[in-house]
C-alpha positions in Angstrom: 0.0 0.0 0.0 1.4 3.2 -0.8 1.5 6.0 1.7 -1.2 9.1 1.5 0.8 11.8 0.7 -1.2 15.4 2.4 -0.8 16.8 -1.3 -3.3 14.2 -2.4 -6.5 16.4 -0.4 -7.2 20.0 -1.4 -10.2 21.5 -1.4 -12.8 22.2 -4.2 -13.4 26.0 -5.5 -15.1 28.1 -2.8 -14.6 25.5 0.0 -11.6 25.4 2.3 -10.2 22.2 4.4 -10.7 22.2 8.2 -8.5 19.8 10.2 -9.8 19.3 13.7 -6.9 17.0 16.2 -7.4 16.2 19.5 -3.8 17.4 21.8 -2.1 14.8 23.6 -5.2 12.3 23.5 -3.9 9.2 24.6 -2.4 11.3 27.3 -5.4 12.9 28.5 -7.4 9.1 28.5 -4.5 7.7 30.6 -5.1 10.7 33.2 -9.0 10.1 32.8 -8.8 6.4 33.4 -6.2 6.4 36.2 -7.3 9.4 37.7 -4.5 10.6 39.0 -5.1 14.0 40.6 -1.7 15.4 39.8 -1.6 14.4 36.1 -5.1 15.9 36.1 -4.1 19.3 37.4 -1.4 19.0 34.7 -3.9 18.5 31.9 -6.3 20.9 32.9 -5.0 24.3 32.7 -5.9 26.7 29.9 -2.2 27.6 28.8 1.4 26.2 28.9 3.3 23.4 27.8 1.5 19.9 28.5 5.1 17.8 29.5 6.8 20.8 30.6 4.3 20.8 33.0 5.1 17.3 33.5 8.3 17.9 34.2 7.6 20.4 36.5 5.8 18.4 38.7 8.2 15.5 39.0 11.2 16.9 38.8 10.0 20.1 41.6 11.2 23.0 39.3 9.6 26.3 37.4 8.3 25.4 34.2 10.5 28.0 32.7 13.5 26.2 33.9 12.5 22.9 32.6 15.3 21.9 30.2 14.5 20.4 26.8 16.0 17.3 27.2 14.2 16.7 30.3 10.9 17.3 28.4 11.6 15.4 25.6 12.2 12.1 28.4 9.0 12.8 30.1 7.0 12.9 26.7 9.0 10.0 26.2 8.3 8.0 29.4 4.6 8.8 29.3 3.6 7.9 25.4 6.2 4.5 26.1 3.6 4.1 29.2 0.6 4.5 26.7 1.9 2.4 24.0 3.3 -0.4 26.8 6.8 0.2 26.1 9.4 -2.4 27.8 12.2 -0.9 29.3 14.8 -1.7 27.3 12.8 -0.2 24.0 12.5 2.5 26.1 16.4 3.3 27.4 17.1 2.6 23.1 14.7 5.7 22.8 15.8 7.5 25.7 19.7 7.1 24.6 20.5 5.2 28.0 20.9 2.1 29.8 18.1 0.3 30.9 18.6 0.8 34.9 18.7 4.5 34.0 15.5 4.3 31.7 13.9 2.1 34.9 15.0 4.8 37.2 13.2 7.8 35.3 9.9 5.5 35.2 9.9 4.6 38.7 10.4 8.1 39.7 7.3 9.0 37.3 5.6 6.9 39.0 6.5 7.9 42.4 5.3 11.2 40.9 1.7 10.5 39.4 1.1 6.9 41.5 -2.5 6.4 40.4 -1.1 5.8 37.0 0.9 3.3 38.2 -1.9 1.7 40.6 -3.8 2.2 36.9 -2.1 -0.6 35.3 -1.9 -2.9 37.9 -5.4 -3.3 38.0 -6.0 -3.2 34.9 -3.4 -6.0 34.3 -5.1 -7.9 37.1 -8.8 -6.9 35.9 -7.6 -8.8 32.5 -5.4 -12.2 34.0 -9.3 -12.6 36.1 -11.5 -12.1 33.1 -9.7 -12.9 30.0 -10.4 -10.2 28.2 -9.6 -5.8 28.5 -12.4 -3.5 28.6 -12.5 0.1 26.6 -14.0 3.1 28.0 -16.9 2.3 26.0 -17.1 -1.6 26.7 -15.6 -2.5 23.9 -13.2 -6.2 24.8 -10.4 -7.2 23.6 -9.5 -10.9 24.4 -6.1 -11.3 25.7 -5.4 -15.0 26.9 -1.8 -14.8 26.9 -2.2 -12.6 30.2 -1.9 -15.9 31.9 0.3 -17.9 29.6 3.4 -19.5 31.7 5.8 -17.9 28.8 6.6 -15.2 30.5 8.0 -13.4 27.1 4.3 -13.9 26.2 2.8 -13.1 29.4 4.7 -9.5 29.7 3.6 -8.5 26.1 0.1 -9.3 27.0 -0.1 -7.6 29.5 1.3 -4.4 27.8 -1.4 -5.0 25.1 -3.6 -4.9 28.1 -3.1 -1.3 29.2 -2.2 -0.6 25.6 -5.8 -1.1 24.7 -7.5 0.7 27.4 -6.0 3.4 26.7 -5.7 3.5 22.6 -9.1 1.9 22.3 -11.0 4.3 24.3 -9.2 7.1 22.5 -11.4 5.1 19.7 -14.0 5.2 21.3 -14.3 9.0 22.0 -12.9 10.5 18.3 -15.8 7.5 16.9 -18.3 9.1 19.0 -17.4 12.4 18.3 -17.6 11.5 14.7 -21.6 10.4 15.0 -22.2 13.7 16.6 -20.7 15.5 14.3 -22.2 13.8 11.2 -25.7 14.2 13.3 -24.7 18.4 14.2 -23.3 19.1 10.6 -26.2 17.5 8.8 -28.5 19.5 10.8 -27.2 23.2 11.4 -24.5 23.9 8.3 -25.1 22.9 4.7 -22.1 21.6 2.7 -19.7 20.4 5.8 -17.9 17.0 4.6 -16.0 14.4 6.9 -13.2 13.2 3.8 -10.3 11.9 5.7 -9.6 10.6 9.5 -6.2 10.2 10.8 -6.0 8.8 14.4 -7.4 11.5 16.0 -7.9 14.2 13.5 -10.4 14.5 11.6 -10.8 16.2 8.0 -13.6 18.5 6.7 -14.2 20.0 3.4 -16.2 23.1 4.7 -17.7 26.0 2.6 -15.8 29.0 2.4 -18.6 30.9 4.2 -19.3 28.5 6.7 -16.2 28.8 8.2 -16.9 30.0 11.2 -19.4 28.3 12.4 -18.0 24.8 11.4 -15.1 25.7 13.5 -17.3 26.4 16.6 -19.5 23.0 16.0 -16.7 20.7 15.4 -14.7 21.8 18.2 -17.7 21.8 20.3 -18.7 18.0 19.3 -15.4 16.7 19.9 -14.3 18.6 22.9 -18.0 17.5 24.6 -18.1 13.7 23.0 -17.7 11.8 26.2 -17.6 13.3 29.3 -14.4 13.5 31.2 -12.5 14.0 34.1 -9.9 16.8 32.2 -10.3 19.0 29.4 -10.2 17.8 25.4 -8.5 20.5 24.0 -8.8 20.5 20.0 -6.5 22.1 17.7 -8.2 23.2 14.1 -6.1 24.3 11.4 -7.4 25.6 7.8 -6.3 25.9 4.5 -6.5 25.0 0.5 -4.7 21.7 1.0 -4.1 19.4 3.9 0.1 19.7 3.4 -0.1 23.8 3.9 -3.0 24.4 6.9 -2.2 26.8 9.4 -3.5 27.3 12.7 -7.2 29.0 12.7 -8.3 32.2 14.9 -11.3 32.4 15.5 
């Protein structure tokens, strides 16, 4: 299959693209699911940097002296939690040995615990029933989360919090896509889903609709499933999907 290249989708005369992505998503599920009252805090405020703010938090320091390194491990560390990450994948990321890369998790942890306490239970919620559960109640089958390989065991059980968190980010950006479909074909004329990445979505919108497409969309995804922390959305516009810019509304 060859890859979509963004030059491929542009928009017809007197319409415009509108790309609508959901910030740090996975991120913002793991917070909602394990509840963890600092990554919560984190997640919630208006402004500022998501994992600087992360690293502000765990390592005790101003956000402004936050070094870029030191952001660039925590985003690390936390999408290598979301994606159930070994250690030793994750020290070949971070550029370090493996007792290093186990010692900035375990001081995450120590950081945000509920995410920790998250996974263990989730790990055990699977090795009882057989099976993971999305946000939704969606399952995914996992019997290797009690195999006596242990190579076999440890991967399931990163599929295991790998799927409650990446399939309920399903869940929500599929919901928000059968509001949308229900908002647009009632209040604007002309608005077209044509493309969905992950968790952006792609609208061919009239020019003069602008606007208002803008506020629904945002408002339908930010509002699809109640939860715990905010859902900011990023929309971007333009002629063609390779050269949107960032929209003010």
């Amino acid at each position: 299959m060859f890859p979509v290249s963004k030059s491929f989708f542009f928009s017809n005369i007197g319409t415009i693209l509108l790309s609508a992505d959901y910030s740090q998503l996975e991120l913002r599920i793991l917070a909602h699911l394990s509840e963890d009252a600092c990554l919560c805090s984190v997640l919630s405020q208006p402004d500022g940097d998501v994992f600087r703010g992360i690293v502000s938090v765990w390592k005790k320091k101003k956000q402004d002296e936050v070094r870029d390194d030191e952001r660039q491990q925590a985003k690390q560390i936390c999408y290598g939690i979301v994606y159930g990450m070994g250690c030793k994948s994750l020290a070949e990321q971070l550029e370090v040995g493996e007792e290093e890369a186990q010692l900035f998790v375990n001081t995450l942890h120590a950081t945000y615990p509920s995410i920790q306490s998250f996974i263990t239970n989730t790990v055990n919620q699977c090795r009882t029933n057989g099976f993971v559960v999305t946000l939704l109640g969606r399952r995914r089958f996992l019997p290797a989360i009690n195999s006596n390989n242990a190579v076999q065991r440890a991967q399931a059980e990163r599929q295991a919090v790998n799927t409650k968190i990446q399939g309920s980010a399903a869940d929500l950006v599929k919901t928000a896509v059968i509001l949308l479909n229900r908002s647009l074909n009632e209040k604007l004329a002309g608005v077209h889903l044509v493309h969905q990445i992950h968790d952006e979505l792609l609208f061919q919108v009239p020019v003069k609709s602008m606007e208002r497409a803008a506020r629904v969309v945002r408002h339908c995804m930010e509002t699809a499933i109640p939860m715990k922390i905010r859902l900011p959305v990023a929309i971007k516009t333009g002629k063609t999907w390779g050269t949107m810019e960032p929209y003010k509304s």
